[in-house]
N, C-alpha and C positions, 0 to 999 in steps of 0.2 A: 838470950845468950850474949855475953860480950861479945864487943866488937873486938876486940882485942886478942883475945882467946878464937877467933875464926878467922883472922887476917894472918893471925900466927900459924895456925892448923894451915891455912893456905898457903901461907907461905913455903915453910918446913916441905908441906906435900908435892908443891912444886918442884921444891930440889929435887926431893929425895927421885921423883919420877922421871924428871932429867939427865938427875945421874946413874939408877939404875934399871928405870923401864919396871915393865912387868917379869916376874923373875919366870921362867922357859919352865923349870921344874913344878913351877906352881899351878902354871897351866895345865899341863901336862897330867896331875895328878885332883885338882880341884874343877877345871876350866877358873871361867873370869867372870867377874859380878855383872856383866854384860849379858854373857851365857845364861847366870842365873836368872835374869829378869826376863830375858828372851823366854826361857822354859814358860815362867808363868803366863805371859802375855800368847803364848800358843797355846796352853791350856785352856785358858777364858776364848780365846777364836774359837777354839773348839766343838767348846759345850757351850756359849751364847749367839755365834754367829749362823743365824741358820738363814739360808737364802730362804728359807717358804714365808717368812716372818715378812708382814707391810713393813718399809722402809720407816717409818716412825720409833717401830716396836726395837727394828735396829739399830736405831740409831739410841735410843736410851739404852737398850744395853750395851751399846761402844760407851757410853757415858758411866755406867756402871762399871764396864771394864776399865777403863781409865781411874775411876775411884779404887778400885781393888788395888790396882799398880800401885796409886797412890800412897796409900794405904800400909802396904808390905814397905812401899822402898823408903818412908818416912818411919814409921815403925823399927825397922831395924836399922834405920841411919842414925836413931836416935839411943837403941841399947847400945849399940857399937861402939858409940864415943861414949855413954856413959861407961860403960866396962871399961875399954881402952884406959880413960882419964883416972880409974882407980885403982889400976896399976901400976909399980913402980915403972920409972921413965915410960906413963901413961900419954904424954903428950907427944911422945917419939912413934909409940905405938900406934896412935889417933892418925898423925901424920902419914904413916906407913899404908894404913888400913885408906884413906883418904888420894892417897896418891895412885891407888889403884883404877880412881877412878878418871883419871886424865890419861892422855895419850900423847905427852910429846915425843917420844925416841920412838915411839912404835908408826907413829905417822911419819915421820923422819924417812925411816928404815923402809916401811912401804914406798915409798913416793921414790927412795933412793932407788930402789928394785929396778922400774920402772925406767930408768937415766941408763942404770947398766945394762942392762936387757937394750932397748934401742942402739944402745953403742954394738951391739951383738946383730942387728940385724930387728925389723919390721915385726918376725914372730915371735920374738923372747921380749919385745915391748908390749905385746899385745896381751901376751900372755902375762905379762908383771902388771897389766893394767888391770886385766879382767878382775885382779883380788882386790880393787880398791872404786872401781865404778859400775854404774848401774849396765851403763849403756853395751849396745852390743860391740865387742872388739876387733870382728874380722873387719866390720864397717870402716874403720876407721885406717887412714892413713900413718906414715909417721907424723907428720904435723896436728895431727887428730888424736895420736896417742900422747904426745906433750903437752897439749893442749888440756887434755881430761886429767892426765898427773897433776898439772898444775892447776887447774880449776878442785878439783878433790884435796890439794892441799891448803888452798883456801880455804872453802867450804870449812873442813873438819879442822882448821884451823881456830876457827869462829867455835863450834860445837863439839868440839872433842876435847878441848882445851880452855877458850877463854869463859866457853859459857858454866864448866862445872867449876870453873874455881871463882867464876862469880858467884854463882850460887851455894860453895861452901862457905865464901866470903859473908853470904849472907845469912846461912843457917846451917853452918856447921858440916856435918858428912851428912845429915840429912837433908841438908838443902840439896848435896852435891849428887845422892842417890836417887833424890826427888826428882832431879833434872834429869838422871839417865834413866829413869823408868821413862816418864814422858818421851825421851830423845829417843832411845830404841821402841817402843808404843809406835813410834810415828813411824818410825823405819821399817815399821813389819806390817804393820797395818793401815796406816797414813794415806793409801793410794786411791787416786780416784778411779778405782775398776767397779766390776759389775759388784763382785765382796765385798770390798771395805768400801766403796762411796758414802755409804751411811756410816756404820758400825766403827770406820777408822774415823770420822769426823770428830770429834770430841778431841782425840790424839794428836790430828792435824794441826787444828786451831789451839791446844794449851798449846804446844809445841813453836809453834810461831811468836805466840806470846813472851814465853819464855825465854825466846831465842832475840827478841827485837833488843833489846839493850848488849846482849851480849855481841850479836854481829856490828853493830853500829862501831862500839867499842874494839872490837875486832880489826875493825876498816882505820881506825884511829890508831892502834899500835902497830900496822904493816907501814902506815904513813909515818911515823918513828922511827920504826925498825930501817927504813929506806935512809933514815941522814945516815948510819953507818955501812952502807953497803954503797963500796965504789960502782958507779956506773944507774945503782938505783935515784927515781927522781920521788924526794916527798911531796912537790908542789904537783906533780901527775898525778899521784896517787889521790890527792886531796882532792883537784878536778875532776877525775874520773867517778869518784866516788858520788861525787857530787853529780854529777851529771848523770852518768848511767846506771847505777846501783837500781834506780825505780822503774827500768825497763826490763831487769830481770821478771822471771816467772813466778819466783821466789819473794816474798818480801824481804828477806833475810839476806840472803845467798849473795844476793847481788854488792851488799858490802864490802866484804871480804876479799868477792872477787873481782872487784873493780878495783879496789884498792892496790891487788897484786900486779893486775892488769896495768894498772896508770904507771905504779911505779919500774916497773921493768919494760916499758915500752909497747906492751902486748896488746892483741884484739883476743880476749877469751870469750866463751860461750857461745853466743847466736844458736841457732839452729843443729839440734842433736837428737840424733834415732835412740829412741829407748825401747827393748822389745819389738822393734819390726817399725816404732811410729815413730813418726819426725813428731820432734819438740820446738817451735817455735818459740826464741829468747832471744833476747835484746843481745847488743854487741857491749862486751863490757872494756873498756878502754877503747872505745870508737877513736876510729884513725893510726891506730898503734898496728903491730907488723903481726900477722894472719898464720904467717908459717914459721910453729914454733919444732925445736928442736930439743934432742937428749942433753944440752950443753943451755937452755935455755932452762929447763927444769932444776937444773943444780944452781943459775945463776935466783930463782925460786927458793930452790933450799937453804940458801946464805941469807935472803930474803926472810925467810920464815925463822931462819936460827934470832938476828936479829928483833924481828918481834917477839918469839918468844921469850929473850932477853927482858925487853921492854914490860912483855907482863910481868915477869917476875919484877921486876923492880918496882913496877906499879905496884903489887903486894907488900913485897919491903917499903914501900914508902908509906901506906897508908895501914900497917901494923905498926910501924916505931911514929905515925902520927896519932896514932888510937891511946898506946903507951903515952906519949906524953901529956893526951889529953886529960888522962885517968888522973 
């Protein structure tokens, strides 16, 4: 596939999803190609995940199930754009169909929830929190609940955004589809419990994979995105980054969110209850200030607006360099 033709796809997909989100109507009446893929990956739990099975037997069918994902979400990433492409303004269409699969305004919009809710009082943060992190909400403080907004807008920063338009960039809306089967796989069955320890393994590790260039990259454009945000530091971000990112839990994770971390002055992560269990993690901007606020999380969102900038422009840059190369 040209490069040319997927830089453009990418790009186009980026506005369009910038400017106008997922459309409210289409949800409402279709759900969202997330939804889709979620259905299947619960059907395969289903009928292949059976606890009486030896953890070998499980664990090749989490690798099976992972092929199947595979499978569906390249399969039709690939008629999709062909059909799209042989339609009149096929390439507007390809773009539209492809934009569905990023999440910039919707992560925006969540993460915003979360700022006005706290300006409201402790339980309407808690409650705008609960729709965007794992962890349990009443645990946590107001400093606990800015803290997890902005660690989550990191985080989905890196995989909600830079990693599917890397991956469209690299093979079109089937790369881009390819990535969210994998991305949501991990999210639903990823976990190291007594179920998925085996059967989600396979989902874990492509997932990580997939995700290592995209975060790194991630951690790269919040350090950008920081030269135009007054009061943000690039050269913290690029520190931080550097330094604590590999004390995350995460191999990934910790990019993104050291990156945020360095540049807005912050200490995110360490030590968080998920389900009733402390999670022990690295402090991500070590030294930076511990108790964050609703007015902290927006000074975040100007943060995040700017890197999303920054990707996009990294796309316009390297589609009109593919173009000239041709």
């Amino acid at each position: 596939m040209a490069l040319d033709l997927t830089l453009g796809l990418t790009l186009l997909a980026l506005l369009c999803e910038a400017a106008f989100g997922y459309p409210r109507f289409l949800f409402d009446r279709i759900g969202h190609p997330v939804m889709w893929i979620g259905w299947l990956i619960h059907l395969l739990d289903t009928h292949l995940n059976s606890e009486a099975d030896a953890p070998m037997e499980r664990r090749l069918d989490g690798v099976a199930t992972l092929a199947v994902v595979l499978a569906v979400c390249i399969g039709a990433g690939v008629a999709l754009q062909a059909l799209a492409l042989a339609l009149p303004a096929g390439f507007v269409i390809a773009a539209l169909a492809g934009s569905t699969l990023l999440a910039q305004r919707s992560l925006y919009e969540h993460v915003a929830r979360v700022a006005d809710g706290l300006e409201h009082g402790l339980a309407e943060g808690r409650a705008a929190v609960a729709h965007i992190v794992g962890r349990d909400p009443e645990a946590l403080d107001e400093a606990g609940v800015a803290r997890a907004a902005i660690e989550s807008l990191a985080e989905n920063f890196s995989d909600g955004i830079v990693a599917p338009a890397l991956w469209m960039a690299v093979g079109g809306i089937a790369g881009a589809v390819a990535y969210k089967g994998v991305n949501t796989a991990d999210s639903m069955i990823g976990h190291r419990t007594r179920r998925y320890a085996e059967f989600g393994w396979a989902s874990a590790r492509f997932d990580d994979l997939l995700n290592l260039p995209a975060a790194r990259l991630a951690g790269v454009l919040v350090g950008i995105g920081a030269v135009f945000v007054p009061g943000a530091s690039p050269l913290r971000a690029w520190r931080a980054m550097w330094r604590d990112a590999g004390e995350h839990r995460s191999p990934n994770a910790g990019w993104p969110e050291a990156a945020f971390a360095g540049a807005l002055g912050l200490a995110l992560a360490g030590p968080r209850q998920y389900g009733g269990q402390m999670s022990d993690d690295g402090i991500m901007g070590a030294g930076g200030r511990r108790e964050c606020t609703a007015q902290d999380i927006r000074r975040a969102l100007r943060l995040y607006r700017a890197a999303d900038a920054a990707t996009i422009a990294l796309a316009a840059i390297g589609w009109l360099a593919a173009v000239l190369a041709m």
